[in-house]
C-alpha positions, 0 to 999 in steps of 0.5 A: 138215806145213806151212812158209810163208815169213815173211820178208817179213813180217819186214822189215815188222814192228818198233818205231819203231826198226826203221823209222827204220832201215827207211826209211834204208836206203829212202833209201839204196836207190839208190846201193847197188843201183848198184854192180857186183860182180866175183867169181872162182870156182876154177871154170868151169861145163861146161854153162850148161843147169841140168839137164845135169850135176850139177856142183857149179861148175854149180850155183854159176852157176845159183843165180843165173839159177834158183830151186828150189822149195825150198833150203838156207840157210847151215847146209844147212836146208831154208827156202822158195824158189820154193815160199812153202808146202808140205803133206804132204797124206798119206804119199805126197802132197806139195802145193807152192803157187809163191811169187804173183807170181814171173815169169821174166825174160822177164816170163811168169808161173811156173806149176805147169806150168813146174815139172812140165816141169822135173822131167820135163826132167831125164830127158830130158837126153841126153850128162849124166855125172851127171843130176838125175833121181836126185832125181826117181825117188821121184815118181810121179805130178806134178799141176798143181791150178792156176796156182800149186798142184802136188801129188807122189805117191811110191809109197812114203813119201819123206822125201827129198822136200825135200832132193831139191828143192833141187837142180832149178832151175825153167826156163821150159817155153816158152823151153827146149822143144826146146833142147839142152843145147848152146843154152843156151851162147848165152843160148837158155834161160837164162830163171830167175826167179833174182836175176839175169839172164843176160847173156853166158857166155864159156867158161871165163872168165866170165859176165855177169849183170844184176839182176832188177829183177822179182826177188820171192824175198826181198832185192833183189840189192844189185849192179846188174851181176855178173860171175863170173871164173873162175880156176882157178889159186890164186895169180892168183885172189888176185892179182886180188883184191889188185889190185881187178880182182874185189871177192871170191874162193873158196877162198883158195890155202893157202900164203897163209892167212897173208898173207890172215889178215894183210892189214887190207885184207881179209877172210877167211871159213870154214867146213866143208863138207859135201864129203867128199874121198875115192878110189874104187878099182875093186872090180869088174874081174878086169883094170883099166887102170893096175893093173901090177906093179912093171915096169909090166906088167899084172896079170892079177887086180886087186888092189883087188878084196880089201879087205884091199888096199883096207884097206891104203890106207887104213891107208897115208894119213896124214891128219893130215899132209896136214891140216897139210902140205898144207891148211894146216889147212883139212881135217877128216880123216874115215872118214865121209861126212858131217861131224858136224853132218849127218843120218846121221854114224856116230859109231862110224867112226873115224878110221883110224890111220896105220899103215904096218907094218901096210899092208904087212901086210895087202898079204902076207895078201892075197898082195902081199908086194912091192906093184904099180903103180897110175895114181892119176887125179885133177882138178887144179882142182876141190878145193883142192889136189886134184892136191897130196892125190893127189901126197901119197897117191901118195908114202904108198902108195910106202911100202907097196910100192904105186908110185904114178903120179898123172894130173891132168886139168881136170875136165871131161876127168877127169869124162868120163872117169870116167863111162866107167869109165876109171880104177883108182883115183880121188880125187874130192870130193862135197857132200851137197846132200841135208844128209844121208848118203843123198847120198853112198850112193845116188849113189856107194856104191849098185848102179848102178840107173838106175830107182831114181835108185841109183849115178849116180855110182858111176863103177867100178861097186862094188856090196854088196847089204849096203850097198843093203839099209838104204839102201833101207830108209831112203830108205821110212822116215819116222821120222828115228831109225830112218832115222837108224840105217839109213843109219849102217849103210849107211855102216859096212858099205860104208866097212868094206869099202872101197867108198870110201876118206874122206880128209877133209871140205874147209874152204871159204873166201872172202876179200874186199875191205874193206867187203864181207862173206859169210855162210859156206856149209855146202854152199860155194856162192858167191852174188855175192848172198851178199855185202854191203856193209858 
C-alpha cells in the first residue's frame, strides 16, 4: 500500500485557462499574503508542549506551530503531511519518507531522527492528565534508514497506524531535549515546522504567531501575522467579532444563531462533529464522593453501581429536548459514540426513549424507590453549552427522584480533577481523533492498561472484560468488515450497560466577517490557515 501527495503537483498542472488564473494569483500574491488575522477560540491551551496533555484547545494551537506525519482532512480522511508517502512494507512493518525540504523554524533540517525522538518524547511526558503515548503503544521497534526514511514495527497487525498519527506533532529533538513541558510556555520548544511560527503565548488570553515563510507543507498561509484570542465567554467572543476586533470566531453562542444567520455581514458555517457528549457515571466504588441520600447524608453502597440505575438515567434524559431548548438545533442526539458517517457506528444502538415512569421503575427494581442525591460535576467552558446540558439533565434526573446538584468548573481545574477520580458522575465531550469508534473505546470505555495504551481516559475507572475482548480483537485485525463488526460490539455491549451514558454528537460552528470564508471540520478544529479571503 502506498499514498503519495499530489497536491503540488496539482497547482502545477491545467490548461491555458488555469494558468492565467495561476499566475493572477501570482501577481496578487503579495498584497494577500500581507494581511493579518485575528481569531477568537472558545478556548485557552492548558499547555503550549504539544506532547503534554491530549486536549482538544491544545491541539487546536499546535496544528498551527506542528505538523504530524500524517492528518486528517475536513471529512476526518487520512491525507499526507510531514510525511509525502508512506508503504505498508509487510503486516507489521510501516515505512514513512519525510516530505524533502521540510526544515523547522529555526532553519535546521526535519529528519527521520526528529520523528523517532517525538514519538519516544510522549512517554517520557511527566504530570500529563491524558498523554499521547496511547497512540504509540502498538510501536515496537522505530528505525531511522536515512535522513528522510523511518520504518515502524508492531508486534501484532495494527491498522491503527495512521489514524494514531495524526495526533503526534513532530518537534525538534535538538530544541526541546531537556525541556519541561512547563519551558515550552516561554517559546523554549516551540520550534514546529507548521504554517506558523510561535511569537508570544499570554496565558488564557492569547497567542502570537507569524507566517513560516520556509512553510513547504502545501499552500502558503495567506496571513503574514495570526493572533489567536481566546474567549470563553459566548456573547463577548460574538461582540468581538461584531465590533471587527477579530475577523472570526467558533462555536457561535445558541441563543444568537438567528441574529448571525440574519446579519449580511457575516457568515455562518456548520457541521457536525465527531465530539460525542456524554456522562461518565462511577461504576466501581462501594462509597463515591457526592453520592447521598435524599438529606445529603452519604451512602454507604453506591448506586451507579447497578446498571439498572445507570439505565434509569439515561432513560430520564430528554434528548430531543435539550436539541431544540438548549442547542438551538445544534445536537444530534445519539446512543452511539460515533456519528453515522465514522467507521464502527452501531446502527442497532438506538436512540433511548424519554421515558420517565419507566426510570422510576427501574430506580424501585434496583432498590431506590425514593431515589438519592448525586454532584453532577461538569466544565463550564469547554463544550457548548456544557454547564447549561448538565443544569437541563440535573432537572430531569429531579424528575425521577434522583436530586441533582451540578458543579461547573474551568477545565483545566475539572480535567485535573477528574484525573484524580474526583467525581461521581461527570459530563465530559470527546472527539475521535482516530476517525473511528475505537477512539472512544479504548480511551474512555476499556480497563484501565497503561501498557496497552487502554483506559487514558477512563477517569472512574469503569472496566468490562466484555467490552475489552472485541476491542482487542479488532484493534489486531486488518480486514475492515471484521474489524467493523468487532468494535460495534464493543460498543453495544458497554453502551448497554451503561459504562458511558451518550447525550449527543455536538454541531460545531464558525462565523465570520464578510469577505472571509472556512471550510467546515468534522473533528472541529479551528485553523487561522483554514480561512480565506474571498
Amino acid at each position: 500500500m502506498r499514498l503519495s501527495s499530489s497536491f503540488a503537483m496539482a497547482s502545477r498542472k491545467g490548461k491555458h485557462g488555469t494558468l492565467v488564473l495561476a499566475l493572477a494569483a501570482t501577481l496578487l500574491a503579495p498584497a494577500a499574503l500581507a494581511q493579518e488575522f485575528r481569531l477568537a477560540m472558545s478556548s485557552p491551551p492548558t499547555s503550549m508542549d504539544p506532547h503534554f496533555y491530549n486536549l482538544f484547545p491544545n491541539l487546536n494551537v499546535s496544528d498551527h506551530i506542528f505538523e504530524t506525519l500524517v492528518k486528517m482532512d475536513p471529512d476526518s480522511r487520512v491525507v499526507p503531511g510531514l510525511a509525502e508517502s508512506w508503504t505498508l512494507v509487510n503486516n507489521l512493518t510501516w515505512e514513512f519518507k519525510i516530505r524533502k525540504g521540510a526544515k523547522f523554524h529555526d532553519g535546521s533540517d526535519v529528519t527521520a531522527d526528529d520523528v523517532v525522538w517525538s514519538l519516544d518524547r510522549t512517554a517520557m511526558i511527566v504530570g500529563s492528565p491524558g498523554k499521547f503515548d496511547v497512540y504509540t503503544k502498538a510501536i515496537i521497534n522505530k528505525k531511522v534508514m536515512d535522513a528522510n526514511t523511518v520504518r515502524f514495527t508492531t508486534k501484532e497487525p495494527y491498522p491503527l497506524m495512521l489514524a494514531d498519527l495524526t495526533s503526534i506533532y513532530i518537534v525538534s529533538k535538538k530544541a526541546t531535549t531537556g525541556l519541561s513541558s512547563d519551558d515550552f510556555s516561554s517559546g523554549k520548544g516551540m520550534v514546529g515546522s507548521g504554517p506558523f511560527k510561535f511569537v508570544r503565548f499570554q496565558r488564557d488570553d492569547r497567542v502570537e504567531l507569524e507566517r513560516n515563510e520556509t512553510y513547504t507543507g502545501g499552500k502558503m498561509p495567506a496571513w503574514s501575522k495570526v493572533t489567536l484570542r481566546f474567549i470563553p465567554n459566548g456573547a463577548t467572543r460574538l461582540a468581538a467579532l461584531l465590533a471587527g476586533d477579530v475577523q472570526a470566531i467558533e462555536n457561535v453562542p445558541t441563543p444568537d444563531l438567528e441574529k448571525v444567520r440574519g446579519d449580511k455581514s457575516l457568515g455562518l458555517y456548520s457541521k457536525v462533529s465527531h465530539r460525542l457528549i456524554y456522562l461518565y457515571p462511577d461504576t466501581r466504588r462501594e462509597k463515591s464522593p457526592f453520592v447521598t441520600d435524599k438529606d445529603g447524608k452519604p451512602l454507604d453502597k453506591n448506586p451507579l453501581m447497578d446498571a439498572r440505575v445507570r439505565q434509569a438515567l439515561s432513560m430520564a434524559i430528554n434528548r430531543d429536548a435539550i436539541k431544540d431548548r438548549v442547542m438551538e438545533g445544534l445536537s444530534e442526539p445519539t446512543n452511539n459514540l460515533v456519528p453515522k458517517t465514522l467507521f464502527g457506528n452501531n446502527a442497532n444502538l438506538k436512540l433511548v426513549k424519554f421515558d420517565a415512569e419507566g426510570a422510576k421503575k427501574l430506580l424501585t427494581e434496583a432498590g431506590y424507590p425514593n431515589g438519592f442525591g448525586i454532584t453532577l460535576h461538569t466544565p463550564n467552558n469547554r463544550y457548548v453549552n456544557d454547564e447549561k446540558i448538565a443544569q437541563t439533565i440535573a432537572q430531569m434526573f429531579a424528575r425521577i427522584g434522583v436530586a441533582t446538584k451540578v458543579e461547573g468548573l474551568p477545565m483545566s481545574i475539572y480535567s485535573a480533577r477528574g484525573a484524580k477520580q474526583e467525581y461521581s458522575i461527570g459530563l465530559l465531550g470527546w472527539g475521535a481523533q482516530t476517525g473511528e469508534a475505537s477512539s472512544p473505546l479504548r480511551a474512555l470505555l476499556a480497563c484501565d492498561d497503561p501498557v496497552r495504551g487502554l483506559g487514558g481516559f477512563n477517569w472512574l475507572k469503569y472496566c468490562n472484560p466484555k467490552v475489552d475482548e472485541p476491542l482487542i480483537k479488532a484493534l489486531n485485525t486488518v480486514d475492515d468488515k471484521v474489524r467493523s463488526q468487532l468494535l460495534q460490539d464493543a460498543a453495544a455491549i458497554a453502551i448497554n450497560d451503561g459504562g458511558l451514558i451518550p447525550i449527543h454528537q455536538q454541531v460545531t460552528t464558525w462565523a465570520a466577517k464578510k469577505g472571509f470564508a472556512y471550510v467546515p471540520r468534522t473533528d472541529e478544529r479551528t485553523h487561522a490557515y483554514g480561512f480565506v479571503a474571498q
